[in-house]
PyMOL Python script that loads the backbone (N, CA, C, O; Angstrom):
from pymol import cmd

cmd.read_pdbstr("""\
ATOM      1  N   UNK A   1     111.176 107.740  80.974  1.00  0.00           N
ATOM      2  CA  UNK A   1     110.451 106.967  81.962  1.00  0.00           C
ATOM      3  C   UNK A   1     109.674 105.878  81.224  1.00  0.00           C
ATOM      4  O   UNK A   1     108.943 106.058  80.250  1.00  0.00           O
ATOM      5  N   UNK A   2     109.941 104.714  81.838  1.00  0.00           N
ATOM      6  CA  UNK A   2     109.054 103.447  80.792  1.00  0.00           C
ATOM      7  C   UNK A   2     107.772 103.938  81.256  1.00  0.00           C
ATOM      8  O   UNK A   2     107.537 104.996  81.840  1.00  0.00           O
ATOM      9  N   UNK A   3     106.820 102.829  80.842  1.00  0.00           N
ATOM     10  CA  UNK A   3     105.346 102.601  80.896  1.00  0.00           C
ATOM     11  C   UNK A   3     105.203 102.197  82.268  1.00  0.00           C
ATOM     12  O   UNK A   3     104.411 102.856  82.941  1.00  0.00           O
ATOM     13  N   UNK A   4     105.830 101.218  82.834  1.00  0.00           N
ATOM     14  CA  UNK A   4     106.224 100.852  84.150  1.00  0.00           C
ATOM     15  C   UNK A   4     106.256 101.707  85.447  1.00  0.00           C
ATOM     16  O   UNK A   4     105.557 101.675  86.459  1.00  0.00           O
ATOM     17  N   UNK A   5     107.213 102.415  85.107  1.00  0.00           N
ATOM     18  CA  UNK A   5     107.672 103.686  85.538  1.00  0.00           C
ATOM     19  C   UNK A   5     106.629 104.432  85.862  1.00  0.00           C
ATOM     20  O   UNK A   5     106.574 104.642  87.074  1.00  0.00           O
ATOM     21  N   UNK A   6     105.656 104.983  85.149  1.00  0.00           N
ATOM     22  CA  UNK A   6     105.019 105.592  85.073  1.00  0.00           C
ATOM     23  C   UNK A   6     103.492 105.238  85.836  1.00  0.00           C
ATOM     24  O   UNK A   6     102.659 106.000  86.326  1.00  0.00           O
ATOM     25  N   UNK A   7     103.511 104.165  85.742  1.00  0.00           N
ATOM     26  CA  UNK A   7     102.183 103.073  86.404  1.00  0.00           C
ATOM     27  C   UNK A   7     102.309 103.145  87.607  1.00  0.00           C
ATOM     28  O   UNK A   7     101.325 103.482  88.266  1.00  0.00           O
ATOM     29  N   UNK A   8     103.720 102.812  88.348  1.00  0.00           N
ATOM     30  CA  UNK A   8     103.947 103.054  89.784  1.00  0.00           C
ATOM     31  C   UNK A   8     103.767 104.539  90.036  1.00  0.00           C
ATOM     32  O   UNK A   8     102.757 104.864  90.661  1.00  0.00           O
ATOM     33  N   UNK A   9     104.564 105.438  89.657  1.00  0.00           N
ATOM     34  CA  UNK A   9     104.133 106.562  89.802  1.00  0.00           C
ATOM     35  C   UNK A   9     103.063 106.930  89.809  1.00  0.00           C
ATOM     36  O   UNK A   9     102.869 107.845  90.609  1.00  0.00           O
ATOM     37  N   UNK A  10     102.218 106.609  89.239  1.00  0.00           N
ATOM     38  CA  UNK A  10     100.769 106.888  89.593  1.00  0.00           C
ATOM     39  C   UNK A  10      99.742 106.389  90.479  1.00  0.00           C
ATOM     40  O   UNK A  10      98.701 106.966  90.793  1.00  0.00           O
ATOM     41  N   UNK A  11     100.173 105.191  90.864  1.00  0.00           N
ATOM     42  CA  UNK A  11      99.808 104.146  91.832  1.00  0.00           C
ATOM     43  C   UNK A  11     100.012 104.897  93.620  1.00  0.00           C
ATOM     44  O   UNK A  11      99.237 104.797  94.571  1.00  0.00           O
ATOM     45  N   UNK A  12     101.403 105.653  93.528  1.00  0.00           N
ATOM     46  CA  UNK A  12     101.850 105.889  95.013  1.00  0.00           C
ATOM     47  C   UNK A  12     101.135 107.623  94.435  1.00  0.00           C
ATOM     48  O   UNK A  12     101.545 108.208  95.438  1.00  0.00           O
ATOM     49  N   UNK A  13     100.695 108.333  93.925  1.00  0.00           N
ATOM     50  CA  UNK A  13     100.021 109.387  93.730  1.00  0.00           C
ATOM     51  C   UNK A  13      98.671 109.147  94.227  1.00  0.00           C
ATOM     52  O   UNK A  13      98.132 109.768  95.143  1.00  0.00           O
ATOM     53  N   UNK A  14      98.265 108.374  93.675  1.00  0.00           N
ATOM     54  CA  UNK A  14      96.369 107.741  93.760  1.00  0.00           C
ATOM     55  C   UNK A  14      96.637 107.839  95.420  1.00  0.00           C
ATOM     56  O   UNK A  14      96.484 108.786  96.192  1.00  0.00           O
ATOM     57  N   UNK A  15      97.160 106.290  95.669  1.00  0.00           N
ATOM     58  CA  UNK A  15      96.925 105.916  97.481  1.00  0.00           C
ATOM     59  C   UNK A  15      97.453 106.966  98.249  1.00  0.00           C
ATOM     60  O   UNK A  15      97.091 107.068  99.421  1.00  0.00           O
ATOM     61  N   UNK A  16      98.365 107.872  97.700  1.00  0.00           N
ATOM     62  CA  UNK A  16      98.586 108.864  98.792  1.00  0.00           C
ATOM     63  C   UNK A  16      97.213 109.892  98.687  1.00  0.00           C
ATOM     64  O   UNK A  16      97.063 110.399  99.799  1.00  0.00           O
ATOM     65  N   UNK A  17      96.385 110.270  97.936  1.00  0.00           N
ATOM     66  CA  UNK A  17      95.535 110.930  97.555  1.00  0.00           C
ATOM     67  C   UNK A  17      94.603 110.358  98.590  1.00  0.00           C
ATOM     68  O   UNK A  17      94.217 111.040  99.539  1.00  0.00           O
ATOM     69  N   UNK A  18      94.257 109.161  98.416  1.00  0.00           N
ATOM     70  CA  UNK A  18      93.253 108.018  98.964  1.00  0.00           C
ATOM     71  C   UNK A  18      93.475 108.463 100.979  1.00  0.00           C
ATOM     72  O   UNK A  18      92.783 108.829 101.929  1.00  0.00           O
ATOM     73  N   UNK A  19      94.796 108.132 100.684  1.00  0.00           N
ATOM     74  CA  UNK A  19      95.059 107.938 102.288  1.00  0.00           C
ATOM     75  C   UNK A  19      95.242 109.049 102.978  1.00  0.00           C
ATOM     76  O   UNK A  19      95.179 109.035 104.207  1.00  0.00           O
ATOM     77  N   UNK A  20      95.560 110.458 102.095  1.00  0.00           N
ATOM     78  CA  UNK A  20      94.813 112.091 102.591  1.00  0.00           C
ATOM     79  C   UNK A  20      93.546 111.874 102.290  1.00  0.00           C
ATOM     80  O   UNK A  20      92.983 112.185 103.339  1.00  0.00           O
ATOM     81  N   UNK A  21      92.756 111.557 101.571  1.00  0.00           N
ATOM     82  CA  UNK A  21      91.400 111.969 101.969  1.00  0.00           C
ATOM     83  C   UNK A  21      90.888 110.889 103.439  1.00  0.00           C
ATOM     84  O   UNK A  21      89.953 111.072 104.219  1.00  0.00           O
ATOM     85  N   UNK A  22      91.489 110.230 103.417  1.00  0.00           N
ATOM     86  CA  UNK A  22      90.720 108.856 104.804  1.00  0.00           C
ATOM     87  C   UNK A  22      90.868 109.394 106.032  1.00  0.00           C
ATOM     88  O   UNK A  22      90.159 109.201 107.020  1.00  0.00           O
ATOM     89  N   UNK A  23      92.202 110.350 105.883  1.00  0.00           N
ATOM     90  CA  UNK A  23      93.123 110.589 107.327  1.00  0.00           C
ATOM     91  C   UNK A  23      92.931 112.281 107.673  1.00  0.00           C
ATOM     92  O   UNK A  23      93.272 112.904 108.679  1.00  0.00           O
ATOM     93  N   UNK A  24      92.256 112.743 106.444  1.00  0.00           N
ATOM     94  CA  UNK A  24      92.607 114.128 106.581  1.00  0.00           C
ATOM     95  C   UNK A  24      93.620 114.789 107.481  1.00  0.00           C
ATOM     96  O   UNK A  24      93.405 115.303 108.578  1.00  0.00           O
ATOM     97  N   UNK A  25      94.781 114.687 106.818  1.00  0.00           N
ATOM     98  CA  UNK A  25      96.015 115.336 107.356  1.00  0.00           C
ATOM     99  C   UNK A  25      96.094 116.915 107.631  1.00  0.00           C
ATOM    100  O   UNK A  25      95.976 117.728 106.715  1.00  0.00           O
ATOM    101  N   UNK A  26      96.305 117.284 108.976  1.00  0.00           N
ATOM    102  CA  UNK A  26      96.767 118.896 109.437  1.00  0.00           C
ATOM    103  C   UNK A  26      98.212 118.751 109.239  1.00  0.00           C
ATOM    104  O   UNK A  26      98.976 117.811 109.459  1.00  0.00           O
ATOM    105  N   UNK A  27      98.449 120.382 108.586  1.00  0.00           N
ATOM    106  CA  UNK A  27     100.167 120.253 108.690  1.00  0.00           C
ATOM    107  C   UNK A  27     101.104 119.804 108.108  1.00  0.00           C
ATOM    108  O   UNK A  27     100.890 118.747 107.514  1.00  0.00           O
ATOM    109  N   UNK A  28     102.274 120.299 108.042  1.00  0.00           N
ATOM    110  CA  UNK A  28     103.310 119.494 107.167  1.00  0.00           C
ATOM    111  C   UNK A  28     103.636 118.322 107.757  1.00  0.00           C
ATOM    112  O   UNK A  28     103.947 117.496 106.899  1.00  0.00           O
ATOM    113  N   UNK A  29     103.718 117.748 109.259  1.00  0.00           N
ATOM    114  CA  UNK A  29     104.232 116.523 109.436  1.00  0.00           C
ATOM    115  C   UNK A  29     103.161 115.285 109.437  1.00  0.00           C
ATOM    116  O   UNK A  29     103.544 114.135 109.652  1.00  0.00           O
ATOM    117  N   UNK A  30     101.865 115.586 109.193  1.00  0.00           N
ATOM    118  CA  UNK A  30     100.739 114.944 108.703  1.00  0.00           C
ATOM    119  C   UNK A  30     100.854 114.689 107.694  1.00  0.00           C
ATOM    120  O   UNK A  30     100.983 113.472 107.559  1.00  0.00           O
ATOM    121  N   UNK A  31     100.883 115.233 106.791  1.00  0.00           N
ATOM    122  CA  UNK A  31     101.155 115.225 105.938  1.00  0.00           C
ATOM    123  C   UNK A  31     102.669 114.317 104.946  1.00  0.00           C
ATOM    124  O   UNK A  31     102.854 113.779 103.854  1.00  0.00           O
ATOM    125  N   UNK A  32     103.274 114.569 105.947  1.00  0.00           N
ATOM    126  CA  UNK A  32     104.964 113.847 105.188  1.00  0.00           C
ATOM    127  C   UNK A  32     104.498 112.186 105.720  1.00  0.00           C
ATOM    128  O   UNK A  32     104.754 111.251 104.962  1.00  0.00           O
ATOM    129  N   UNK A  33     103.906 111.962 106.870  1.00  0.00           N
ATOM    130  CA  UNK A  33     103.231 110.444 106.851  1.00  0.00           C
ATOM    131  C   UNK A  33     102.246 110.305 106.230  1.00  0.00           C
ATOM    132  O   UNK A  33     101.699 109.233 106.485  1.00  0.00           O
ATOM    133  N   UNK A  34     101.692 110.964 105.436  1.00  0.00           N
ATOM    134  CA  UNK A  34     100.710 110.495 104.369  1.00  0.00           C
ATOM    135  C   UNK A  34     101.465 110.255 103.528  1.00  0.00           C
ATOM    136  O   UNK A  34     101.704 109.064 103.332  1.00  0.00           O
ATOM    137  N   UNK A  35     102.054 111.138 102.805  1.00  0.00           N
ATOM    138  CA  UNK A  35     103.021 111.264 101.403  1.00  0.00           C
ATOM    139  C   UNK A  35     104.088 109.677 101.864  1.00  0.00           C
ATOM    140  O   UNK A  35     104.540 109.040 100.912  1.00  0.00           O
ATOM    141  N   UNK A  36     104.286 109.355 102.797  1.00  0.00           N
ATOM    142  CA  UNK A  36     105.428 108.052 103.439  1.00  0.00           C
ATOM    143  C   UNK A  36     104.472 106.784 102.864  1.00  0.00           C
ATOM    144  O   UNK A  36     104.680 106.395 101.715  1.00  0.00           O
ATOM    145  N   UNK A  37     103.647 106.283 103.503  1.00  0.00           N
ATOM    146  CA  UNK A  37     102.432 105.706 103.031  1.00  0.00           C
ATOM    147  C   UNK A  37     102.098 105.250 101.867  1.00  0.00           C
ATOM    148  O   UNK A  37     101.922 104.103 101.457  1.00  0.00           O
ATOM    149  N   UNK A  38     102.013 106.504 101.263  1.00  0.00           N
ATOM    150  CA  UNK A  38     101.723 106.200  99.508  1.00  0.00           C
ATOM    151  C   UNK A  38     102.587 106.259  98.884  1.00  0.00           C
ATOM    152  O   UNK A  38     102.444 106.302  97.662  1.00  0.00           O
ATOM    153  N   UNK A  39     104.153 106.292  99.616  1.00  0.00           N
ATOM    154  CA  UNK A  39     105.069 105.989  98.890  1.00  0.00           C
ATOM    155  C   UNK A  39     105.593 104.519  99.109  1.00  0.00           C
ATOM    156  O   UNK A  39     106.262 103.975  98.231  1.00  0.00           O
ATOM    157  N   UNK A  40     105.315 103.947 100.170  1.00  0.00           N
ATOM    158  CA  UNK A  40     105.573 102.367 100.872  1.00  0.00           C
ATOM    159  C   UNK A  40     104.358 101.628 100.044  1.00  0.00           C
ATOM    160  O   UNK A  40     104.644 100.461  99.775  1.00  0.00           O
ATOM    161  N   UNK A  41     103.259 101.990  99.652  1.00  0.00           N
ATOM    162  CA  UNK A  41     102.126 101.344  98.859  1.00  0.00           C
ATOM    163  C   UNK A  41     102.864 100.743  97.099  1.00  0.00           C
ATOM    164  O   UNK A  41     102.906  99.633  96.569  1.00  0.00           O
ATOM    165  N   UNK A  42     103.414 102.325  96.598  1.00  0.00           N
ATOM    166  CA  UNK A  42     104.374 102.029  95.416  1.00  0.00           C
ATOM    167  C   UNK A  42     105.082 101.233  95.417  1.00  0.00           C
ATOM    168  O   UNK A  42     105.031 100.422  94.493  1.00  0.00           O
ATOM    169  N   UNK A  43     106.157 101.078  96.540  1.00  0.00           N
ATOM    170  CA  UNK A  43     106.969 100.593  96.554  1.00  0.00           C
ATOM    171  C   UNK A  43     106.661  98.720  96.763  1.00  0.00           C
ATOM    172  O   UNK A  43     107.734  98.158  96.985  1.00  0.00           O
ATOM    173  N   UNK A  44     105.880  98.082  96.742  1.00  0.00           N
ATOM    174  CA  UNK A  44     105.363  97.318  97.043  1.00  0.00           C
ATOM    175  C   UNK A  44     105.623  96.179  95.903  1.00  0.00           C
ATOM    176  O   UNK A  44     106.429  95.249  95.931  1.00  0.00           O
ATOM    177  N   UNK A  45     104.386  96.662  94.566  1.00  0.00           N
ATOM    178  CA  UNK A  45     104.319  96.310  93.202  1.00  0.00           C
ATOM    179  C   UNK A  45     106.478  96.480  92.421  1.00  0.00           C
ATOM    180  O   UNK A  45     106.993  95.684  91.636  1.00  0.00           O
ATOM    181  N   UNK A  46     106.945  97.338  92.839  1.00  0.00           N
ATOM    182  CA  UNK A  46     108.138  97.878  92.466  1.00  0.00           C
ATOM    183  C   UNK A  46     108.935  96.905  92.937  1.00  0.00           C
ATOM    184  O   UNK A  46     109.667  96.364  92.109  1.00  0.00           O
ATOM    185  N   UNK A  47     108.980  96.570  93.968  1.00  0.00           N
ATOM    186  CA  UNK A  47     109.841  95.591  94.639  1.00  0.00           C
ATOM    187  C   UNK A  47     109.405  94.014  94.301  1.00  0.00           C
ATOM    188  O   UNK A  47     110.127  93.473  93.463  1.00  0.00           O
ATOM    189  N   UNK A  48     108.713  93.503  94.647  1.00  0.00           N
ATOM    190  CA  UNK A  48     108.053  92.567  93.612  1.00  0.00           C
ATOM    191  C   UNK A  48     108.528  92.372  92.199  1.00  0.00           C
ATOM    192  O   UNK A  48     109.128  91.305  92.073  1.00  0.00           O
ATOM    193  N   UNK A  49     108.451  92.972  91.274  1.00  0.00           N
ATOM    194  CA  UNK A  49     108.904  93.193  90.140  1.00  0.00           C
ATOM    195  C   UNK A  49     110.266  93.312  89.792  1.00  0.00           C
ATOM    196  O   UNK A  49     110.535  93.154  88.601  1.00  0.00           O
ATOM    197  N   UNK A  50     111.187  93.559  90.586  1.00  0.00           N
ATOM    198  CA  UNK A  50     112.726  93.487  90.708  1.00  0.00           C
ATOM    199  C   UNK A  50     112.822  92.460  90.817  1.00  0.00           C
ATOM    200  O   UNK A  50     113.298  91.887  89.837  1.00  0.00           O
ATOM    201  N   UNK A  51     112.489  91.684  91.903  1.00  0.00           N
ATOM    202  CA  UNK A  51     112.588  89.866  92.431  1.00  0.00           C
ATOM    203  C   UNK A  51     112.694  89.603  91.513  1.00  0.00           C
ATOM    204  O   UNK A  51     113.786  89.377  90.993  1.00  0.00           O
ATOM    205  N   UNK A  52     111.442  89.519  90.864  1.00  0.00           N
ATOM    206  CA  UNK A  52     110.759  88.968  89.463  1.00  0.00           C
ATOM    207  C   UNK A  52     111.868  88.829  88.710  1.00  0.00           C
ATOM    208  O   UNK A  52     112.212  87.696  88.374  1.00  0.00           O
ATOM    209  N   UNK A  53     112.662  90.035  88.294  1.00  0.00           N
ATOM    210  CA  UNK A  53     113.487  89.988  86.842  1.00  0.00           C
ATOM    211  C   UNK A  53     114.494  89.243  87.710  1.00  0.00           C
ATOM    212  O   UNK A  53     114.924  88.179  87.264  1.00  0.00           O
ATOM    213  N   UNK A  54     114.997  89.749  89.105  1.00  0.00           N
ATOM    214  CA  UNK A  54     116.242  89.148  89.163  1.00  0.00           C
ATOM    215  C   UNK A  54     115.940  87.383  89.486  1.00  0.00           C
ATOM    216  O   UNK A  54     116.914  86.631  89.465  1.00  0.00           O
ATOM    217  N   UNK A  55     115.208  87.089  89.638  1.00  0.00           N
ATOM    218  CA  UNK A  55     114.835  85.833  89.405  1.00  0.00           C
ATOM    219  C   UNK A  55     114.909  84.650  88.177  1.00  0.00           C
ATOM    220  O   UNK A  55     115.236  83.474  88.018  1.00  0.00           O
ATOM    221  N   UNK A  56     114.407  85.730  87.481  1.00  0.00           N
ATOM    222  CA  UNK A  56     114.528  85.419  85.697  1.00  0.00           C
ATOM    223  C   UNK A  56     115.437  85.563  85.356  1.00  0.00           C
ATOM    224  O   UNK A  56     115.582  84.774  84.422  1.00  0.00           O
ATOM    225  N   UNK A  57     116.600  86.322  85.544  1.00  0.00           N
ATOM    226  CA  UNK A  57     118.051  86.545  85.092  1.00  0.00           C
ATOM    227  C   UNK A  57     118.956  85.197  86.153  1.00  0.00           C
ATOM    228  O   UNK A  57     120.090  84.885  85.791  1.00  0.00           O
ATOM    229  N   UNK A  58     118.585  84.778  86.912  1.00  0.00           N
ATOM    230  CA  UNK A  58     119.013  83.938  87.615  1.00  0.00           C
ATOM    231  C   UNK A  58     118.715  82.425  86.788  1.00  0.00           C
ATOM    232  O   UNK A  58     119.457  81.477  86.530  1.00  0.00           O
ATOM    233  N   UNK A  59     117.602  82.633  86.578  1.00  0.00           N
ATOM    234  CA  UNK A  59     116.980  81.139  85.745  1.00  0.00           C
ATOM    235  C   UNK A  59     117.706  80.969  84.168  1.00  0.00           C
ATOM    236  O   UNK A  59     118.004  79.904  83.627  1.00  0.00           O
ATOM    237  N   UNK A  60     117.865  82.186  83.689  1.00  0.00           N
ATOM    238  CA  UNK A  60     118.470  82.202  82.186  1.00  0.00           C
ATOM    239  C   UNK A  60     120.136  82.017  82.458  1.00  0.00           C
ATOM    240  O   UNK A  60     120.796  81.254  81.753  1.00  0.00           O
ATOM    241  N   UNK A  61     120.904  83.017  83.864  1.00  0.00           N
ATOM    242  CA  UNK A  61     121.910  82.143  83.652  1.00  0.00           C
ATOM    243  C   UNK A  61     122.107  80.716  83.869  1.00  0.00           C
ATOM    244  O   UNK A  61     122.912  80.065  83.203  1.00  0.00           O
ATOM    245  N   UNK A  62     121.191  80.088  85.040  1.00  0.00           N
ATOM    246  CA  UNK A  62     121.692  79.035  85.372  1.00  0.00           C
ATOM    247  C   UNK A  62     120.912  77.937  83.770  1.00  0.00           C
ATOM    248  O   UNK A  62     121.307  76.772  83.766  1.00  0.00           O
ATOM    249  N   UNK A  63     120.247  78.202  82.976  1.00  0.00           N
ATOM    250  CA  UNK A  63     120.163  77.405  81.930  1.00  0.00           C
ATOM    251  C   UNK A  63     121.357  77.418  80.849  1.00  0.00           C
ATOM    252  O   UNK A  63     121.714  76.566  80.036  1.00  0.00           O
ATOM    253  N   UNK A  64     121.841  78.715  81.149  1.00  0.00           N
ATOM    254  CA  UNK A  64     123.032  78.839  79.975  1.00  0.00           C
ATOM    255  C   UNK A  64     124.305  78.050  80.192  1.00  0.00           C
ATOM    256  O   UNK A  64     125.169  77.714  79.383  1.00  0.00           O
ATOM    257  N   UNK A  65     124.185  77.826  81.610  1.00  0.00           N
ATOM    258  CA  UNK A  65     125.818  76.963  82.112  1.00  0.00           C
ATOM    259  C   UNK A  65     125.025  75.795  82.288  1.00  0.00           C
ATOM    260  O   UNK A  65     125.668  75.133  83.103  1.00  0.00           O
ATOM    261  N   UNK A  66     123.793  75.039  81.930  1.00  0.00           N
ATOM    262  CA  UNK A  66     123.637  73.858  82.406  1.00  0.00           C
ATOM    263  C   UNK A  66     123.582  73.009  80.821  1.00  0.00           C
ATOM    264  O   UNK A  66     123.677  71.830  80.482  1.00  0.00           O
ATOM    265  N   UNK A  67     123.368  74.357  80.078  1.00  0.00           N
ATOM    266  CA  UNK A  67     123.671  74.098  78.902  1.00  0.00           C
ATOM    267  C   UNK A  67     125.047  74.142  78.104  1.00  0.00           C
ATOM    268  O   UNK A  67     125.113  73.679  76.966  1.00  0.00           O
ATOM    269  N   UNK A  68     126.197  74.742  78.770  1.00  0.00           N
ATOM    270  CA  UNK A  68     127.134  75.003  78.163  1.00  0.00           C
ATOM    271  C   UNK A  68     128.213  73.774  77.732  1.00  0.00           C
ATOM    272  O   UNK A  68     128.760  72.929  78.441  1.00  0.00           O
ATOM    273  N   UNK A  69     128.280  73.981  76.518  1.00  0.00           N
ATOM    274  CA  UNK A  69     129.137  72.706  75.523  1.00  0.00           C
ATOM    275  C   UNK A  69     130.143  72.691  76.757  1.00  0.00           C
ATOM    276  O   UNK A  69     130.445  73.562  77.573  1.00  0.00           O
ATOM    277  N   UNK A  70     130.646  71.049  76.540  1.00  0.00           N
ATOM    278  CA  UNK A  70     131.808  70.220  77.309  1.00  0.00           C
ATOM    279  C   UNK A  70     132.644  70.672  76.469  1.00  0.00           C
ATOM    280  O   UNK A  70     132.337  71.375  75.506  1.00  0.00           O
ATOM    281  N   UNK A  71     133.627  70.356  76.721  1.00  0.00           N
ATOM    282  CA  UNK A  71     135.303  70.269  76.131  1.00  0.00           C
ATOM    283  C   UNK A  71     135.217  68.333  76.689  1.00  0.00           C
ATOM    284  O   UNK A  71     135.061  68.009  77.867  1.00  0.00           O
ATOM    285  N   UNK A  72     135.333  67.513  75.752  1.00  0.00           N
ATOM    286  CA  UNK A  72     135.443  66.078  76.097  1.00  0.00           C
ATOM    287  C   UNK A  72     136.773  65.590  75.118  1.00  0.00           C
ATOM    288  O   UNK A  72     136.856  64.423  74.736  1.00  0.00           O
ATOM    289  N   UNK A  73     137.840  66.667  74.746  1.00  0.00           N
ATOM    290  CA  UNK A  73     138.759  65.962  73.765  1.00  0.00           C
ATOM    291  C   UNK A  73     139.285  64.765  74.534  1.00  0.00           C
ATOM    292  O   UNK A  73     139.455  64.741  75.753  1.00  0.00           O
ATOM    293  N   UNK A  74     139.586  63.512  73.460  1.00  0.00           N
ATOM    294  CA  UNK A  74     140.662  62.897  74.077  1.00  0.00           C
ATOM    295  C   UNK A  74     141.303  62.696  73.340  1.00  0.00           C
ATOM    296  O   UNK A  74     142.373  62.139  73.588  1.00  0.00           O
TER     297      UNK A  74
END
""", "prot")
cmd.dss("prot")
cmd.show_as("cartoon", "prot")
cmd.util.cbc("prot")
cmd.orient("prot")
């Protein structure tokens, strides 16, 4: 698990923690919308951060073909 990895994971742990103590959940199905919650909170920073790279992998290819040597024999 990266460092990354691990940051989110702890992030959707915390706010689900946060958002059982705000809501005080009865029950298992109280509960599975708390645990939903602080998993949509994670998912947030996570998704963001995908864009991000695939964004950047988008920018590095399109520099590599804007850069790529001609063929100009004549």
């Amino acid at each position: 698990m990266t460092d990354i990895e691990v940051l989110l994971t702890d992030l959707g742990e915390i706010a689900t923690r946060d958002i059982a103590r705000s809501e005080h959940p009865k029950g298992l199905k109280e509960n599975l919308k708390v645990a939903k919650k602080g998993g949509e909170v994670q998912k947030m920073p996570e998704s963001l951060m995908k864009m991000q790279q695939r964004n950047l992998q988008f920018l590095k290819t399109m520099h590599s073909i804007i850069n790529m040597p001609t063929n100009n024999k004549k």
